[in-house]
C-alpha positions as CSV (number, residue, x, y, z in Angstrom):
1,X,92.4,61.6,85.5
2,X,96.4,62.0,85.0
3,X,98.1,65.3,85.3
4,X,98.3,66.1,81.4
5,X,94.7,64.7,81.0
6,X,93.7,67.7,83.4
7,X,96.0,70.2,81.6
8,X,94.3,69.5,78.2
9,X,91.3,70.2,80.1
10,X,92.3,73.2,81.6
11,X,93.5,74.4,78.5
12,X,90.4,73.8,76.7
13,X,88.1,75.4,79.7
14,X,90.8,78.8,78.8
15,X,90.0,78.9,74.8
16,X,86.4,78.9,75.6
17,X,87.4,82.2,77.2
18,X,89.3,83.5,73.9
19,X,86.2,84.6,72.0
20,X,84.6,86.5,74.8
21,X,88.2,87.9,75.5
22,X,87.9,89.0,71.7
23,X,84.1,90.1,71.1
24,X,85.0,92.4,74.2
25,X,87.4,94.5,72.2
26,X,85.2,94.9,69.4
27,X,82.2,96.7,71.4
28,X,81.6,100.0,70.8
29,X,82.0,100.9,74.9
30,X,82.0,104.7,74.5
31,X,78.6,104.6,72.2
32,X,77.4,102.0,75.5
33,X,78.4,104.7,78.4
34,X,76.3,107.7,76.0
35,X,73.6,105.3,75.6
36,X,73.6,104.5,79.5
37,X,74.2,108.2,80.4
38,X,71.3,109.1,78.2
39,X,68.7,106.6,79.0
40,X,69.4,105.7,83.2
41,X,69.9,107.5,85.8
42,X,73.7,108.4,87.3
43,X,74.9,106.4,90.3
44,X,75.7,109.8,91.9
45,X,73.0,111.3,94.1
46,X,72.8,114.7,94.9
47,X,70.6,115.9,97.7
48,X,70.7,120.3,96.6
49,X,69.5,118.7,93.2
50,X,66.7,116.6,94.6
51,X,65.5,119.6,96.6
52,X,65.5,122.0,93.7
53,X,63.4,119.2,91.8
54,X,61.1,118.7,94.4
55,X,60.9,122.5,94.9
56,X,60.0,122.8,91.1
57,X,57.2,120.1,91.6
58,X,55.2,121.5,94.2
59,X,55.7,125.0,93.6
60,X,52.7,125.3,91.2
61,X,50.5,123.9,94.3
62,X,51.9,125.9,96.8
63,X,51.7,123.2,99.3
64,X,55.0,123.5,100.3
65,X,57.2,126.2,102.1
66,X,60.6,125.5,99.8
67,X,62.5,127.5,102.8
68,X,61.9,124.5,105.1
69,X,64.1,122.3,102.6
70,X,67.2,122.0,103.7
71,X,70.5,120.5,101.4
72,X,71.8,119.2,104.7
73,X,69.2,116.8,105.6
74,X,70.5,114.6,103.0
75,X,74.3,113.3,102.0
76,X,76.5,115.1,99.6
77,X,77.2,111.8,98.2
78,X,76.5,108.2,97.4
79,X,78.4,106.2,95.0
80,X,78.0,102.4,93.7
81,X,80.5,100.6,91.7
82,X,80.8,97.2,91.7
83,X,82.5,93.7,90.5
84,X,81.8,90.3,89.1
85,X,84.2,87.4,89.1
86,X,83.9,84.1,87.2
87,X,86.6,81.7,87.8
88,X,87.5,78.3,86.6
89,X,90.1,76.0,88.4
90,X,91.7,72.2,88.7
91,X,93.6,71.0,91.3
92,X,95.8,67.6,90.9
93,X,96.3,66.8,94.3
94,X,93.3,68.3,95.9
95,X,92.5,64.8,97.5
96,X,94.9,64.0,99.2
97,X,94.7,67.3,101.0
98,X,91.0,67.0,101.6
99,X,89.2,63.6,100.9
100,X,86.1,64.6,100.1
101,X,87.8,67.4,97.7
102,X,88.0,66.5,93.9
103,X,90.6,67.3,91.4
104,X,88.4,67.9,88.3
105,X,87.8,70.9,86.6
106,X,85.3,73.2,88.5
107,X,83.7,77.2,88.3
108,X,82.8,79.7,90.6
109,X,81.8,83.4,90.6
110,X,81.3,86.3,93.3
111,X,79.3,89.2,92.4
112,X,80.0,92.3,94.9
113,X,78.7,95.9,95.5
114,X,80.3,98.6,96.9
115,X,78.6,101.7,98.6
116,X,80.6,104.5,99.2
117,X,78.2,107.8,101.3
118,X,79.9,110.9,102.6
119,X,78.0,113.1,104.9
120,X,80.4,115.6,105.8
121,X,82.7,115.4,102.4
122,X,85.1,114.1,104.5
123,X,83.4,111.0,106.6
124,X,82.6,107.6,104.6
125,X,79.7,105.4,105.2
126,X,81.0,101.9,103.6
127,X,78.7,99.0,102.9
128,X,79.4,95.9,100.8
129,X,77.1,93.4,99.5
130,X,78.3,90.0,98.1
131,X,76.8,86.9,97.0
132,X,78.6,83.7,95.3
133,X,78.9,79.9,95.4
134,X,82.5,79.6,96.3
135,X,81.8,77.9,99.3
136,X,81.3,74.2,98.0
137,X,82.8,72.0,100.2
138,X,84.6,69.8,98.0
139,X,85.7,72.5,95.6
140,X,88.5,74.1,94.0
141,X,88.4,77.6,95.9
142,X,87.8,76.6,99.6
143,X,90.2,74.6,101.2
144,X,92.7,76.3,103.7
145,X,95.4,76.3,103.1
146,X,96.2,74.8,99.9
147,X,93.5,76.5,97.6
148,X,91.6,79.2,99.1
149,X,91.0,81.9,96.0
150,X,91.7,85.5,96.6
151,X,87.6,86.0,95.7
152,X,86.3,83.2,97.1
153,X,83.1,83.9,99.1
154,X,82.5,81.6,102.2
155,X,79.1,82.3,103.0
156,X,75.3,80.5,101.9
157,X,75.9,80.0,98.0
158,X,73.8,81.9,96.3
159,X,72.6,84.5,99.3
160,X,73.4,87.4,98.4
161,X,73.8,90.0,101.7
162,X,75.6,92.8,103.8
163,X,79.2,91.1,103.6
164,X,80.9,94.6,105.1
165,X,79.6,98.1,106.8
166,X,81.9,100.4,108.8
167,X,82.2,103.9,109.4
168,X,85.3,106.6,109.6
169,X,85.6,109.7,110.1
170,X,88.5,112.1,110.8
171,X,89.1,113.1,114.5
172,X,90.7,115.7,116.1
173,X,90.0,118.2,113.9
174,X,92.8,117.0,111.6
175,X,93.2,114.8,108.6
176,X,96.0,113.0,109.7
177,X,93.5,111.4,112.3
178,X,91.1,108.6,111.4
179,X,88.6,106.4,113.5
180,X,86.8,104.1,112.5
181,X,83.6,101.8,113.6
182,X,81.2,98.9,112.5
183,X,79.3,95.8,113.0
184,X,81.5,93.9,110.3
185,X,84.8,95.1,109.6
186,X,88.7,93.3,109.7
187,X,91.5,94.4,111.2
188,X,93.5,95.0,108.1
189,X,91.1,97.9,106.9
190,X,92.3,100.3,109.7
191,X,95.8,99.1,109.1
192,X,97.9,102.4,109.3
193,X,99.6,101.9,106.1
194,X,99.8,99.5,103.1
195,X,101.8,96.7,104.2
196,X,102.9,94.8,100.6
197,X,102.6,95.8,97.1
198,X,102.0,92.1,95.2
199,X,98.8,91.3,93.9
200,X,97.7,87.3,94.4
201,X,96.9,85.4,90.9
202,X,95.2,82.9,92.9
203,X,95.7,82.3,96.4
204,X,94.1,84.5,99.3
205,X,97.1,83.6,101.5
206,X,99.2,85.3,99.6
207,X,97.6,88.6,100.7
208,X,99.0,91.9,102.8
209,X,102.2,89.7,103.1
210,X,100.5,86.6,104.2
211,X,97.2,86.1,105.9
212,X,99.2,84.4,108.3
213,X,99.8,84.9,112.8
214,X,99.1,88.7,112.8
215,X,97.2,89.3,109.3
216,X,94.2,86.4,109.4
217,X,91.0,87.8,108.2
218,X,87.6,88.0,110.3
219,X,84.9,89.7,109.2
220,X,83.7,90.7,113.0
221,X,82.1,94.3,115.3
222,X,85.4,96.6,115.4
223,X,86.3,100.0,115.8
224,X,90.2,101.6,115.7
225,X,91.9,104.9,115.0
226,X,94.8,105.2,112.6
227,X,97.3,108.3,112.4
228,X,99.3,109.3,109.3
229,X,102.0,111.7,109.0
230,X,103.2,113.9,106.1
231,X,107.1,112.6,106.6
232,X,105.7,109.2,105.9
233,X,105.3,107.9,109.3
234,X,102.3,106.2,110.4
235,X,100.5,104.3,113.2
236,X,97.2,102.6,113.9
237,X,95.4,100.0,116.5
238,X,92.0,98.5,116.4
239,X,90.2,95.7,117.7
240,X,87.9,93.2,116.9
241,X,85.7,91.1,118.8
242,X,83.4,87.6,117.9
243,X,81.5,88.2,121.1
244,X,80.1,92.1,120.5
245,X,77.5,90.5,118.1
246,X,76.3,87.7,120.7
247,X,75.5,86.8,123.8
248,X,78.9,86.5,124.4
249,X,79.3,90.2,125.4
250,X,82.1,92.9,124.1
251,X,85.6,92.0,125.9
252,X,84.3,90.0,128.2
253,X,86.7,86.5,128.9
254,X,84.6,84.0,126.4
255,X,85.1,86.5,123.7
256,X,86.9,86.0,120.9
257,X,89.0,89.0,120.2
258,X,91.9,90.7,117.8
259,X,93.7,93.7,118.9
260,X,96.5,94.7,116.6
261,X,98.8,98.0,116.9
262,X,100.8,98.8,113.9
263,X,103.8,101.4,113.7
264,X,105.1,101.7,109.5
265,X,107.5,104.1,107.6
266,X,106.3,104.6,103.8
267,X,108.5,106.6,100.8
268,X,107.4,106.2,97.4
269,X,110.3,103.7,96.6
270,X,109.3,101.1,100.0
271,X,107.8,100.5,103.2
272,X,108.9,99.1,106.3
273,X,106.3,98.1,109.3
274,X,106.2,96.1,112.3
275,X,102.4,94.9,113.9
276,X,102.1,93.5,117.2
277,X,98.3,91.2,117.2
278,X,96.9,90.1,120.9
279,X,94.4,87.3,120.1
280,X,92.0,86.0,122.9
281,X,90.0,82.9,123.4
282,X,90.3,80.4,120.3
283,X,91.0,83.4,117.6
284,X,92.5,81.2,114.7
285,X,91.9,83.5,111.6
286,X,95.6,82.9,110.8
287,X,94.3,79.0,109.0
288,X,94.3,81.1,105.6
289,X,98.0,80.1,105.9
290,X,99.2,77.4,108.5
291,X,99.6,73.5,108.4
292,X,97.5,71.3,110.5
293,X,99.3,71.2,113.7
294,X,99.5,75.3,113.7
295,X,96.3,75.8,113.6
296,X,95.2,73.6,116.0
297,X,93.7,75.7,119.0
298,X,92.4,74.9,121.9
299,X,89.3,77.2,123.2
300,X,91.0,78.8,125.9
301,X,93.9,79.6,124.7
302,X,95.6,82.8,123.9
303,X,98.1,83.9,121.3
304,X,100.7,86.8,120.5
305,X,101.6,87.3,117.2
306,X,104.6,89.7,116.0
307,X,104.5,90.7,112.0
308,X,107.3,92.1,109.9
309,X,106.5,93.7,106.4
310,X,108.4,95.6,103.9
311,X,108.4,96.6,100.1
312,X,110.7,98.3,97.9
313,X,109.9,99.1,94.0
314,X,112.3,100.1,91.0
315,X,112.0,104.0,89.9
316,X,110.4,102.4,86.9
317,X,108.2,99.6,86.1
318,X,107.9,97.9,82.8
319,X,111.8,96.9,83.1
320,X,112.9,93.4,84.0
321,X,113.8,94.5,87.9
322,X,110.7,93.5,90.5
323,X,109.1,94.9,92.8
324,X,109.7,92.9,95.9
325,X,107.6,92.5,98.9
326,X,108.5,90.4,102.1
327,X,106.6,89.2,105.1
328,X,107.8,87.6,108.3
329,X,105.2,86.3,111.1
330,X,105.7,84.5,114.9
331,X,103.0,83.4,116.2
332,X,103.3,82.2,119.9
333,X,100.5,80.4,122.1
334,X,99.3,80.6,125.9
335,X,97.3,77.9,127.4
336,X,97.5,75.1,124.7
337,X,96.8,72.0,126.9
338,X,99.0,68.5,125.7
339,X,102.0,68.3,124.8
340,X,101.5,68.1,121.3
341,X,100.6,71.6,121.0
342,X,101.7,74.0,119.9
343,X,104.0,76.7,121.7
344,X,105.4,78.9,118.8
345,X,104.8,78.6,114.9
346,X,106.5,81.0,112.3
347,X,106.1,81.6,108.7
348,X,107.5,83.6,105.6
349,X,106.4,85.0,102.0
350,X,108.3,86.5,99.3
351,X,106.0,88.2,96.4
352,X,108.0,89.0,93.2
353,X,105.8,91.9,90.6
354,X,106.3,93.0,87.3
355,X,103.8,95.9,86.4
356,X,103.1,97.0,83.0
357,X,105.2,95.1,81.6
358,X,103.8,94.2,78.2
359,X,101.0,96.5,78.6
360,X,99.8,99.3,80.3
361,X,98.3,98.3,83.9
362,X,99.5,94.1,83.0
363,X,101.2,92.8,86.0
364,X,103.3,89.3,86.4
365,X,103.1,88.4,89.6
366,X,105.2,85.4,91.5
367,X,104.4,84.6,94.9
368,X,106.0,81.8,97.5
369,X,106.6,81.4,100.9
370,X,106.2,78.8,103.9
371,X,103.1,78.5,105.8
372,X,102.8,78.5,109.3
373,X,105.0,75.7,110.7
374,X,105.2,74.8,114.3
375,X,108.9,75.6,115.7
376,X,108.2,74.5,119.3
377,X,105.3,72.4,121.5
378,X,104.6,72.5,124.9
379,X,106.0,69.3,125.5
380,X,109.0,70.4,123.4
381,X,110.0,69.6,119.7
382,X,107.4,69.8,116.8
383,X,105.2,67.1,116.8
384,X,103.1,66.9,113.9
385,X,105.3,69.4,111.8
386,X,108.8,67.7,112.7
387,X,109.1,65.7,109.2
388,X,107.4,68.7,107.4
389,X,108.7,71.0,105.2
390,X,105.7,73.1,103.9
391,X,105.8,75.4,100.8
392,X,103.5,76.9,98.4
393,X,104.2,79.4,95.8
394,X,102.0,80.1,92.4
395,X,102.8,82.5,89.3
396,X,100.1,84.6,87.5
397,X,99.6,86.8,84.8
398,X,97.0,89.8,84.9
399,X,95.8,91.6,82.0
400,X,93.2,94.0,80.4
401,X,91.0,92.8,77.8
402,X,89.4,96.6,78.0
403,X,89.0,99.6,81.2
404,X,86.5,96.9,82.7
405,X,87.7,93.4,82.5
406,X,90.6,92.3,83.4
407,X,91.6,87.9,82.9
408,X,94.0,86.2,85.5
409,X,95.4,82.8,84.2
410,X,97.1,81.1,87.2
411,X,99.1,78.0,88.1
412,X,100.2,77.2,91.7
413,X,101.2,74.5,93.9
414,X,102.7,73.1,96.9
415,X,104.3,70.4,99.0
416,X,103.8,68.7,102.6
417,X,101.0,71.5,102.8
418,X,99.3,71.0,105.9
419,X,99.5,67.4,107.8
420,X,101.4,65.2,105.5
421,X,105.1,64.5,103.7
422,X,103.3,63.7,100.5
423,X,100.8,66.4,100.1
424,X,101.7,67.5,97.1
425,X,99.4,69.5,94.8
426,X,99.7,71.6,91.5
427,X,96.6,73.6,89.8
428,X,95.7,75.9,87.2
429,X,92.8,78.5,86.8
430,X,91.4,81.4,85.1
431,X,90.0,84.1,86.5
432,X,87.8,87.2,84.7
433,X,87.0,90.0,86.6
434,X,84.3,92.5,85.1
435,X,84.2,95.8,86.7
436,X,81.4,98.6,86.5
């Protein structure tokens, strides 16, 4: 199918989106929250409101001593709220990146719910559940680097199961103090600060800066403590380790491992922050943005990664000045074996946004940046990136229909993306979020 052939396809898989864009502005949502409030039960539970009803219950049958109930036993708090994402993409291109990818017009959806439980007021319980089908080997939404969607879910289609669970908790009898622990948690959630203000139309990559040599995602056992001051200072180091949930062992030297130490400065107006990431034993999270040859790792090997961030943002948005974020990774390798392989590999992004800028809560967003591209091998010179001159980029647009769904059309692309001069791609998709 030629280019324009998949355009007027794209373009007619968006109008079929139109009228549910348009039959969503016509429901009566405040009449649908009384009805809900009226007829179901809240999402909120509250233990001192469970006890008086269980009091009232069993106090006609004296059976129960209503002094031995106590509030405490049970949390303050539990909260749900979740999202659903359907999203539609074609990718011209997508062959030649992956051979047994096809550049036809495909869907996908995640579904995801978020459990928030305090039992302190100031502690948090976190658990997410997640299903989806994202994870079709030959589809639009998959491939690293060259089109991984921001909502993608990796996992068994269809399974839907405990994606996240963590715990934190201040420390130190101060609020400035956080630890945290779980069985599956990623680094970047006990980040000390906020590291880039764009929001990706389409590509995961394109997140915290860059998933690139310090910021790779890995859903593993961690734990970290994060400190935040009131003059805008902050700091924060965690680990996370493959091995805790094996026989591997925690730590041990066959276990995959991430330690990263973050020190950031944050006013209103920008940020500025510098992470240093220690990665043990094959840790290769950072393929979300990385040719080939970068990401090629042998078992034993070790790797230090150095991250630069910053942001700034206009006084005002709505007006035609960005906000502009910047990220900056090197990413260099101990005990790569050949001399082919890679020594050092570095790699930039530059995210242009334009909040509310037709709208209230619309943003533009325009995102770009080189992925990780080997600089020096062992043997010296590049070797498999010497002729390559990777780029990506992609421009969205993000917009309400009403307070709960929010449409994303994309279009994105890239040259020499991961192995090859002539991998060249260009795609377009629509994504609807729905959120309750």
């Amino acid at each position: 199918m030629k280019l324009f052939q998949k355009m007027l396809v794209a373009g007619a898989a968006l109008s079929l989106f139109a009228p549910i864009a348009a039959q969503a502005n016509d429901i009566n949502l405040d009449g649908m929250k009384s009805y809900d409030r009226s007829k179901k039960s809240v999402k909120r539970l509250n233990s001192k409101l469970f006890v008086n009803q269980v009091n009232e219950e069993v106090a006609n049958f004296d059976l129960v001593d209503q002094n031995k109930f106590d509030a405490g036993s049970f949390s303050e708090t539990t909260s749900l709220d979740g999202t659903a994402v359907f999203a539609a993409a074609a990718v011209d291109g997508a062959s030649k990146v992956n051979t047994s990818s096809t550049d036809n017009l495909q869907t996908m959806y995640t579904y995801t719910m978020n459990l928030n439980t305090s039992f302190s007021g100031d502690d948090n319980l976190y658990v997410r559940l997640r299903g989806g089908n994202g994870n079709q080997t030959a589809g639009s939404f998959i491939e690293k680097t060259a089109f991984y969607h921001t909502d993608t879910f990796s996992s068994t289609a269809d399974i839907f199961y405990v994606d996240k669970i963590w715990y934190s908790t201040p420390i130190l009898d101060s609020e400035q103090w956080t630890a945290f622990a779980g069985p599956k948690i990623e680094n970047y959630y006990m980040y000390a600060a906020p590291v880039s203000l764009y929001r990706p139309g389409f590509h995961k990559a394109f997140k915290l800066g860059s998933l690139s040599g310090a910021f790779g995602a890995s859903t593993k056992t961690g734990f970290g403590v994060k400190y935040e001051g009131d003059n805008g200072f902050a700091a924060s180091s965690n680990i996370v380790s493959e091995g805790a949930a094996s026989t591997t062992g925690f730590l041990t030297k066959d276990d995959g491992s991430k330690w990263d130490t973050m020190v950031a400065y944050t006013q209103d107006q920008y940020h500025v922050s510098l992470t240093l990431s220690q990665q043990h034993h094959d840790w290769a999270s950072f393929s979300y943005y990385g040719t080939d040859s970068a990401v090629a790792v042998d078992a034993d090997s070790n790797a230090t990664a150095y991250a630069a961030r910053a942001y700034w943002r206009p006084e005002d948005s709505g007006t035609l000045t960005p906000e502009i974020s910047v990220g900056y990774d090197i990413l260099s390798f101990e005990g790569q074996e050949g001399a082919a392989k890679v020594k050092e590999a570095t790699s930039y992004f530059v995210g242009l946004g334009w909040p509310d800028m037709f709208q209230d809560s619309d943003y533009i967003g325009f995102g770009f940046g080189q992925p990780l591209k080997v600089t020096e091998t062992v043997g010296g010179g590049t070797a498999g990136d010497a002729n390559l001159d990777p780029f990506m980029w992609e421009l969205a647009y993000s917009f309400k229909v009403n307070d709960s769904v929010t449409m994303i059309p994309a279009v994105f692309g890239a040259t020499d993306i991961q192995s090859a001069n002539n991998q060249d791609l260009f795609g377009m998709a629509l994504t609807t979020k729905f959120k309750f």
